[in-house]
C-alpha positions as CSV (number, residue, x, y, z in Angstrom):
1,X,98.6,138.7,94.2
2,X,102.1,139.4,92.7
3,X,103.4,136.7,90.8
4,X,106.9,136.0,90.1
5,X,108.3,134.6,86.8
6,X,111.2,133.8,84.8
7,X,111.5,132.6,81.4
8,X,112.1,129.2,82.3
9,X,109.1,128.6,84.4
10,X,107.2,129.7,81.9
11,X,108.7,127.3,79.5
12,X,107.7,124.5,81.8
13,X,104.3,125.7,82.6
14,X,103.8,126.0,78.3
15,X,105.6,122.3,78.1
16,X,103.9,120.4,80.9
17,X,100.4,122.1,80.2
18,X,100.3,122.0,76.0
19,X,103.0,119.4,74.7
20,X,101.8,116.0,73.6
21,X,101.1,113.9,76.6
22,X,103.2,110.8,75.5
23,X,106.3,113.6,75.2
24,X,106.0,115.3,78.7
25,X,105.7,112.2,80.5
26,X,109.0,110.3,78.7
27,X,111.0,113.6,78.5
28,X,110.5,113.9,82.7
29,X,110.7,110.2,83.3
30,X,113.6,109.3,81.4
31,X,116.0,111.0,83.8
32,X,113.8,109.9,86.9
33,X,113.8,106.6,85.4
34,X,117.7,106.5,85.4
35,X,118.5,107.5,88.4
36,X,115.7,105.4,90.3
37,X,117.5,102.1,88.6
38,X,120.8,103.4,89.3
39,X,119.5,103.8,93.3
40,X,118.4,100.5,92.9
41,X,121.4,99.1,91.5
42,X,123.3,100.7,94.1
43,X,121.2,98.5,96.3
44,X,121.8,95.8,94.7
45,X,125.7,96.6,94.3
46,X,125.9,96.2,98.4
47,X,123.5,93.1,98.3
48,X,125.9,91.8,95.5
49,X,129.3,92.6,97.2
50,X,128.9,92.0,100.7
51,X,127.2,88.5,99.5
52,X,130.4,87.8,98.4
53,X,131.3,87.8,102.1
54,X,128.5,85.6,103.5
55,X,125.8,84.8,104.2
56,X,125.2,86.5,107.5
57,X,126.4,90.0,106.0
58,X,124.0,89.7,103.1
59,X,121.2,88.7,105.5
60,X,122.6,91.8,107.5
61,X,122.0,94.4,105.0
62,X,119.0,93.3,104.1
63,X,117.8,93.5,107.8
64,X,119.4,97.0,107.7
65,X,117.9,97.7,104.3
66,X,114.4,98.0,106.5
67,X,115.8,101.1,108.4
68,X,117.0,102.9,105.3
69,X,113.4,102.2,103.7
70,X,112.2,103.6,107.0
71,X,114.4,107.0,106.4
72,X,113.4,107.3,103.2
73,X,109.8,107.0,104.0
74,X,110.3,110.4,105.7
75,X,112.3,111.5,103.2
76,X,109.7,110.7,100.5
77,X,107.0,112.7,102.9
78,X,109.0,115.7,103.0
79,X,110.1,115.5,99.0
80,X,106.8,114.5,98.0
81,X,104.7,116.5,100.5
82,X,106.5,119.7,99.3
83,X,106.6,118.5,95.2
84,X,103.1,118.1,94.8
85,X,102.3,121.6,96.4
86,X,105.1,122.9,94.6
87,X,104.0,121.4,90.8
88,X,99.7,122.7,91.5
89,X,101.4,126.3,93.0
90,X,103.7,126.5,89.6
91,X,100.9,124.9,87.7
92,X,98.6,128.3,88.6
93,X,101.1,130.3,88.3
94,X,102.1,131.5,92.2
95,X,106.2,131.1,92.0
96,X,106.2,132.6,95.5
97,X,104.8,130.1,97.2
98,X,106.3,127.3,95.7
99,X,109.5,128.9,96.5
100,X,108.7,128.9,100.4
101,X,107.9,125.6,100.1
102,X,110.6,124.2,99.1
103,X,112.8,125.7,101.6
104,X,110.7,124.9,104.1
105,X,110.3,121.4,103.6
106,X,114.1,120.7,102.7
107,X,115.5,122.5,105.7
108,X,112.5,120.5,108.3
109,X,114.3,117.1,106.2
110,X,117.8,117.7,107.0
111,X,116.5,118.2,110.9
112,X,114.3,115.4,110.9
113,X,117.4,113.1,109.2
114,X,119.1,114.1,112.4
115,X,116.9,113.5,114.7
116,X,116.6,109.7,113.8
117,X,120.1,109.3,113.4
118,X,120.7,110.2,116.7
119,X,117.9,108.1,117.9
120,X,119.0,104.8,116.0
121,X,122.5,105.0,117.3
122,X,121.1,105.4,121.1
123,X,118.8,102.0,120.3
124,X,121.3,100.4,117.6
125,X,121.6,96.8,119.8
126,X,118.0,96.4,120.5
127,X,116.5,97.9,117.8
128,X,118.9,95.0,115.6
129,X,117.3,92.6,117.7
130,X,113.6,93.9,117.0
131,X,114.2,93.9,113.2
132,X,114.9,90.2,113.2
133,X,118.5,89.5,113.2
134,X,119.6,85.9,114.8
135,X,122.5,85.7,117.4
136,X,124.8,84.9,114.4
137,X,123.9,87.5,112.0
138,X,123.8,90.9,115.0
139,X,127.5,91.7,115.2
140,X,127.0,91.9,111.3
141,X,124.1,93.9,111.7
142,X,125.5,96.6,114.0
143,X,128.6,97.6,112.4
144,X,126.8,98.1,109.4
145,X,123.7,99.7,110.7
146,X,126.1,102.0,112.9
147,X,127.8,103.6,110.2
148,X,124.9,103.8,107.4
149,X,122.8,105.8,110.3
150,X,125.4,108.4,110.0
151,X,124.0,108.6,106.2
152,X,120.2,109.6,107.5
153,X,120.5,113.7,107.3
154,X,122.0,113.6,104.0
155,X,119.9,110.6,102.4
156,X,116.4,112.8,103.8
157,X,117.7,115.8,102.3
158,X,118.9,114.6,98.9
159,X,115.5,112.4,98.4
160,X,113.6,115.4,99.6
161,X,115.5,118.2,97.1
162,X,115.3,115.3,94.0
163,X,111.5,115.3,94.4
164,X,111.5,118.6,94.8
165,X,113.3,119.1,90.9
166,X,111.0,116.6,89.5
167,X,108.1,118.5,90.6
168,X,109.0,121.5,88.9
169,X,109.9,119.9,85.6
170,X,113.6,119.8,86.1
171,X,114.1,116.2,86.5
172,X,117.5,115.9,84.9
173,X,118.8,118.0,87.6
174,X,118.0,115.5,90.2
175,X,119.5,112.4,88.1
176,X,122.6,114.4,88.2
177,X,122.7,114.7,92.2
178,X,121.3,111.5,92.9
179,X,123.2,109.4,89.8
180,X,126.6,110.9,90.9
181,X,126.6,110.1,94.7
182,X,125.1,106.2,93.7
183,X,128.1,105.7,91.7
184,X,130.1,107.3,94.0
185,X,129.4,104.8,96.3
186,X,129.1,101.5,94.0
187,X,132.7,102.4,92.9
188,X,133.8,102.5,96.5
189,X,132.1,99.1,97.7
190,X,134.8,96.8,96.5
191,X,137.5,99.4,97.6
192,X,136.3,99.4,101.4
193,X,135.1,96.0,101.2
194,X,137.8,93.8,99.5
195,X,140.9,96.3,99.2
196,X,140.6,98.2,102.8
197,X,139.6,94.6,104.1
198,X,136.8,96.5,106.0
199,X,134.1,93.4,105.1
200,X,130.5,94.7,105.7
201,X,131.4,97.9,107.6
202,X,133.4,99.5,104.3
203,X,130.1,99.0,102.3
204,X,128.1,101.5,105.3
205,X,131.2,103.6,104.9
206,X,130.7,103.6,101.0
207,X,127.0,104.6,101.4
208,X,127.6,107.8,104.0
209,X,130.2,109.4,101.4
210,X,127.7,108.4,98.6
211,X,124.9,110.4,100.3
212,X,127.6,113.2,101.1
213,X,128.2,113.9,97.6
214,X,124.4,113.6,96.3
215,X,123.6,116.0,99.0
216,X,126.1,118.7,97.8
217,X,125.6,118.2,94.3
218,X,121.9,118.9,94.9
219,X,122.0,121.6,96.9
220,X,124.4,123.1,94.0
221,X,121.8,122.3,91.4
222,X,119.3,124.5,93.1
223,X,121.4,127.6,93.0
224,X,122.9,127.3,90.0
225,X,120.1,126.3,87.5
226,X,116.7,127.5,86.6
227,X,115.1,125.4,90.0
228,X,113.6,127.3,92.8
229,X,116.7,128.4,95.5
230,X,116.9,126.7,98.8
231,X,117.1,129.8,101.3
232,X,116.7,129.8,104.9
233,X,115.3,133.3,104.7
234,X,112.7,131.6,102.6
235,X,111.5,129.0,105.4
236,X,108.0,129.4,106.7
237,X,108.3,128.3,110.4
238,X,105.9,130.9,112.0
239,X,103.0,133.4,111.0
240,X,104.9,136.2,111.2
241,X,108.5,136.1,109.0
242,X,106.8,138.2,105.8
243,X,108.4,141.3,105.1
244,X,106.1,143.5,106.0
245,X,105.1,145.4,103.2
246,X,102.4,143.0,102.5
247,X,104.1,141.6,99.0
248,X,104.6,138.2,101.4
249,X,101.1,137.7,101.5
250,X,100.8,134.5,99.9
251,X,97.7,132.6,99.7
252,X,95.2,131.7,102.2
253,X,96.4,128.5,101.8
254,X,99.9,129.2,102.9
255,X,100.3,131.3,106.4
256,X,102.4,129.5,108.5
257,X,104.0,126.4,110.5
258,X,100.5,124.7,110.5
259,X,99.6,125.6,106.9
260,X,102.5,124.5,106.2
261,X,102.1,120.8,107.5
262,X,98.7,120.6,106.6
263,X,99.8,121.0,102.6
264,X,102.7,118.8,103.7
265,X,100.6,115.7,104.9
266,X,98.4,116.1,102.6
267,X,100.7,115.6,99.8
268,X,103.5,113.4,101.7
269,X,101.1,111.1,103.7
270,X,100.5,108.3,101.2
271,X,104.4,108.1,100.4
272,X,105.0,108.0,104.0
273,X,102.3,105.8,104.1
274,X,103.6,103.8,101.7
275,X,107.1,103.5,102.1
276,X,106.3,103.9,106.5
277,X,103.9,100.3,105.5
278,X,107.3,98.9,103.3
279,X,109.6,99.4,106.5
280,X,107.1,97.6,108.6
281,X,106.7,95.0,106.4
282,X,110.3,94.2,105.6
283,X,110.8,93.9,109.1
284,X,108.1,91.6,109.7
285,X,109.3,89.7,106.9
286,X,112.6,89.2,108.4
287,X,111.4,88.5,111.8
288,X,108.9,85.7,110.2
289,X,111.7,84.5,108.0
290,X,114.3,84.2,110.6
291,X,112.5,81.1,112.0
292,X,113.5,79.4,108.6
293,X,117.3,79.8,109.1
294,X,119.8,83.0,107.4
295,X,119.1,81.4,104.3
296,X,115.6,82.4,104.3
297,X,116.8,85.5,105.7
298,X,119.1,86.0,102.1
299,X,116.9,84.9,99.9
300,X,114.2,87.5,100.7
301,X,116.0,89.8,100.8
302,X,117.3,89.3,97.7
303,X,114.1,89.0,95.8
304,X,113.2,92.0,97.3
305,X,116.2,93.9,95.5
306,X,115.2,92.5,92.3
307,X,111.4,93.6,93.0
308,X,112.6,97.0,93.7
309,X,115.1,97.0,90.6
310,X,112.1,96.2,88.3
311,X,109.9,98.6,90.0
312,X,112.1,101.3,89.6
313,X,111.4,101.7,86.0
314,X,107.3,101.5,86.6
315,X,107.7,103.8,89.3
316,X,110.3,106.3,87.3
317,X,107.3,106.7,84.4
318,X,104.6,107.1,87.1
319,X,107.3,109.9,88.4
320,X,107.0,111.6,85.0
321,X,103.3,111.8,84.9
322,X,103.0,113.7,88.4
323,X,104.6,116.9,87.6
324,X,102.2,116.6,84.3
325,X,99.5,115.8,86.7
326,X,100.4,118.5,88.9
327,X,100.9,121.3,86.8
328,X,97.4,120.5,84.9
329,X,95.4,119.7,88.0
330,X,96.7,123.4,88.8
331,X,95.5,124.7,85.5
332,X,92.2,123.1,85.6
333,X,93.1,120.5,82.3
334,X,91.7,117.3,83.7
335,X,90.8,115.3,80.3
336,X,95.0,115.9,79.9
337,X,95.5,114.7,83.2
338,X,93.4,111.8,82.9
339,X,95.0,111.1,79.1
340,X,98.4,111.1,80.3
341,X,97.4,108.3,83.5
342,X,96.2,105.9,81.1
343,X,99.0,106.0,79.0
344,X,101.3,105.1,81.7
345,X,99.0,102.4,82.8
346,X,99.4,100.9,79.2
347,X,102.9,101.2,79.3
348,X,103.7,100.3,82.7
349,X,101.7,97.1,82.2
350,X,103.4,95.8,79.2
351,X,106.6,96.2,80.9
352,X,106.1,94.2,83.8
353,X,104.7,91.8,81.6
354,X,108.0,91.3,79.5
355,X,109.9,91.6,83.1
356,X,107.7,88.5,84.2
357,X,108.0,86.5,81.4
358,X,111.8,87.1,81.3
359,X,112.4,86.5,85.2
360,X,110.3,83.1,85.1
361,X,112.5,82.1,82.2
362,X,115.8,82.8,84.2
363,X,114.6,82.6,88.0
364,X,117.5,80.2,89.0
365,X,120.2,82.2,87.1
366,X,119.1,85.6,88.5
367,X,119.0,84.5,92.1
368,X,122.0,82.7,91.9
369,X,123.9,85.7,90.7
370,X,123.7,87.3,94.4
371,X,124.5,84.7,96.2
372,X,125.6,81.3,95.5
373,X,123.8,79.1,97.6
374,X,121.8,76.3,97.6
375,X,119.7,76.9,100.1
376,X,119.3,80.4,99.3
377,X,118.5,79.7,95.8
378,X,116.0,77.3,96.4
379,X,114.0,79.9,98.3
380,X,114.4,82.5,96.4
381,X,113.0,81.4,93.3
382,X,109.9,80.3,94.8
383,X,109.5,83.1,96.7
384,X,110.4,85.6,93.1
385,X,108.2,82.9,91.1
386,X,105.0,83.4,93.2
387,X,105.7,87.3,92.6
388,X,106.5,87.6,89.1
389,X,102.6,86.1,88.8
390,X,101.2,89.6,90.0
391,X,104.0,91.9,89.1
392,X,101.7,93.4,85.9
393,X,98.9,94.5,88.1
394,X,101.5,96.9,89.9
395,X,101.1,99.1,87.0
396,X,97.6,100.6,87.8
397,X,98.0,100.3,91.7
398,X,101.0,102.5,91.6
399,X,99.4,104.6,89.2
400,X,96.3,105.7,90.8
401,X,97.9,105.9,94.2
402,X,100.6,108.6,92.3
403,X,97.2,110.2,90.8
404,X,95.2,110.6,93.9
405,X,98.4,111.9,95.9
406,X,99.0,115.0,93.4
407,X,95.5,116.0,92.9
408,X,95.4,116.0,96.4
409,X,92.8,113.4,98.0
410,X,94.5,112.0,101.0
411,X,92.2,109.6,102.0
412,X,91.9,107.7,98.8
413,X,95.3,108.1,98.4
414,X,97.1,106.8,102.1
415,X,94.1,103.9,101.5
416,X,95.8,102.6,98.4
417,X,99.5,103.6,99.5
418,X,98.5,101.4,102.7
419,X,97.5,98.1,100.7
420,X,100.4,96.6,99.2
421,X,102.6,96.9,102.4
422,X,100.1,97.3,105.5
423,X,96.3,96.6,105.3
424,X,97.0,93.3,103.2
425,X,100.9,92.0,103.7
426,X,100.8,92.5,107.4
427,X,98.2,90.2,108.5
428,X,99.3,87.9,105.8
429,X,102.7,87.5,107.2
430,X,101.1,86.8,110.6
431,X,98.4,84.2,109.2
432,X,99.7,82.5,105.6
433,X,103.0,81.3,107.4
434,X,101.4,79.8,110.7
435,X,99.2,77.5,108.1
436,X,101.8,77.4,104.9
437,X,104.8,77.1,106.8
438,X,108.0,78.4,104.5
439,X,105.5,78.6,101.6
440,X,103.4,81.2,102.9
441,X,106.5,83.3,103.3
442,X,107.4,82.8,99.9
443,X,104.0,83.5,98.5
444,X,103.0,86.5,101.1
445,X,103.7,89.7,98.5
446,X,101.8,87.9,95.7
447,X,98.6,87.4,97.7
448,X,98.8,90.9,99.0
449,X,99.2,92.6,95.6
450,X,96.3,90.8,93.9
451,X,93.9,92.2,97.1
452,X,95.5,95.5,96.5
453,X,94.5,95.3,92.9
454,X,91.2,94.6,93.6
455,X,91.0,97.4,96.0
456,X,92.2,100.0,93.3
457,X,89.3,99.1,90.7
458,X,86.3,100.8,92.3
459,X,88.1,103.9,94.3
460,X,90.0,104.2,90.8
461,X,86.4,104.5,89.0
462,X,85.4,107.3,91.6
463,X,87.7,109.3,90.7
464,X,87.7,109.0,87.1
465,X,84.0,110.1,87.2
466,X,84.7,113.3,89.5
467,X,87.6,114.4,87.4
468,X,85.3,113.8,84.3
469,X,82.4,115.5,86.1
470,X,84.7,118.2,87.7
471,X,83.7,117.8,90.7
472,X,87.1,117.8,92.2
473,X,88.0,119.3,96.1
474,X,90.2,122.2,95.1
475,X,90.6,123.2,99.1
């Protein structure tokens, strides 16, 4: 097979296969890391502005925040489904079918990012209902979810072309395109909001031009660096769009519209999976805490924004490993592969354990900072006390689950992307409230992470001892 290669593919390929571990992983995370805090702040710049409103827009956006995690879950298939086949196809050295790829599964993004924005506009009253807004908070609800729908074809494509970069090594790229459009859009909160007088609907307004510019920007990275060129002459949708001299012959791994999919879901499940299992969850938190009053509603929401802001950094570092994880799965250098997972394990883990210490020492302060509310604050730092208790064993869970998704074992993988968020939370929410009451709201996440930690230990140990064995399915 003919492969293609430039001199900075080959630089990434010598970097990401020979480097020290330790380097590789902080050189790539450090610009995944900044622009996943910046994405969370920008979620917590709307949560922060529009609380300044009231409390039935800041219950609003978090009830709205469920639909953009639900948009994102796609996205995150499509970016993730296409990076990880990109990062193993650069990793052994076949440019030209990584370069279909990522075509393919931008372009099927941006389509898909349409298709639910037209279908959330035609539900947009019912489906506010459904994701647990009172009668007071859905006017709130609708003008913001109306115009932040508008957002979905940009926000799939832009998440789908930044995991595509950090795949192949070119992380900085993506913290450009998605950095620029976040601050874009923080910047312009408090103008709609405040200056325009647009309350709630100027911070959806903010967020469409946001995802407008990260879009563009992106799509200009890709054409104008060292990344692999989103073409449409490059998307796979059928059997039969090679060129015919047989040079398009790529792998047998790689022949069309189902091929296609198959690499896709087997690569994108768990994050769709994962972030699919977060939507639901969200929801059913909101519904559940509804019963409580909009205070409950706020509070949730807002210690979910913190969770998130902290994650962001674990989960940036875990997004520096998989490209490393990738590209030496690809290449066959598993004792690398496994050295650089346990390293962020040790990292990640100290982290969370400074975060916790710090957010239990400052729990009233932090909440408070959102939204100044009695009520809300007396909730919230229950409910962000009960999680800073488990927030160090997210380090391994996220870990493995970013491990098994690369090297590409689905099952393992959608079982642990499922825990956190589905097989655990979404019974709890049903059961710990009905005997807790307001507590077992408050204390639902915790409970659910320290039965997804136990869950990782033993399908963690599996695959440690195929990778050291190699006895690894390559199919």
């Amino acid at each position: 097979m003919k492969v293609e290669k430039n001199h900075s593919s080959t630089d990434n390929y010598k970097f990401l296969t020979t480097a020290p571990v330790h380097r590789v992983i902080i050189t790539m995370a450090v610009p995944t890391t900044i622009s996943m805090l910046i994405a969370s702040l920008y979620n917590i710049a709307d949560t922060f502005f529009v609380g300044q409103i009231d409390t039935q827009s800041t219950a609003a956006v978090g009830i709205v925040f469920s639909v953009m995690f639900f948009i994102q879950a796609f996205a995150f298939f499509f970016g993730n489904g296409s990076g990880n086949y990109i990062s193993r196809e650069l990793g052994a050295r076949n440019r030209r079918n990584a370069k279909k790829m990522a075509s393919t599964g931008f372009f099927a993004s941006v389509i898909f990012g349409f298709l639910l924005c037209v279908a959330g506009e035609c539900m947009l009253s019912p489906l506010s209902v459904w994701l647990g807004s009172t009668p007071t908070i859905l006017p709130y609800t609708e003008r913001y979810m109306g115009i932040t729908l508008l957002s979905a074809p940009m926000m799939m494509g832009s998440i789908c072309l930044n995991n595509q970069l950090r795949f192949q090594g070119n992380a900085k790229y993506g913290m450009i395109g998605i950095s620029a459009g976040c601050i874009i859009n923080v910047m312009l909160d408090p103008v709609f909001i405040f200056l325009f007088h647009m309350g709630v609907a100027g911070a959806a307004v903010a967020t469409v031009i946001g995802q407008t510019c990260s879009l563009v920007i992106l799509l200009w990275m890709t054409r104008h660096t060292d990344s692999l060129p989103i073409k449409w002459h490059d998307v796979r949708w059928s059997n039969n769009n090679g060129n015919g001299n047989g040079d398009d012959n790529v792998n047998r791994n790689w022949n069309g519209i189902m091929a296609f999919f198959c690499e896709l879901t087997a690569g994108g499940s768990p994050s769709l999976m994962r972030q699919g299992l977060g939507c639901i969850a969200v929801t059913l938190l909101n519904v559940t805490a509804a019963r409580y009053g909009d205070a409950t509603v706020a509070a949730m929401s807002i210690v979910g924004r913190i969770g998130m802001l902290v994650m962001a950094a674990v989960i940036g570092l875990g997004h520096g490993f998989q490209p490393l994880c990738g590209y030496c799965y690809g290449a066959r250098l598993y004792d690398r592969l496994k050295d650089g997972f346990w390293f962020c394990v040790r990292v990640g883990t100290i982290f969370l354990c400074v975060m916790a210490l710090i957010g239990w020492l400052y729990t009233n302060e932090v909440v408070a900072v959102f939204r100044d509310d009695p009520d809300v604050t007396a909730i919230g730092v229950v409910a962000l006390r009960c999680q800073l208790l488990t927030f160090p064993l997210n380090a391994l869970m996220i870990y493995s689950n970013m491990m098994l998704q690369t090297i590409r074992m689905p099952l393992q993988a959608n079982l642990l992307a499922s825990a956190r968020h589905g097989l655990f939370f979404i019974p709890l929410i049903i059961i710990l409230p009905y005997y807790l009451g307001l507590f077992g709201v408050e204390v639902c996440q915790a409970v659910s992470d320290a039965l997804s930690f136990l869950l990782t230990i033993p399908i963690l140990w599996q695959t440690m001892k195929k990778l050291r064995n190699g006895n690894i399915n390559r199919s």
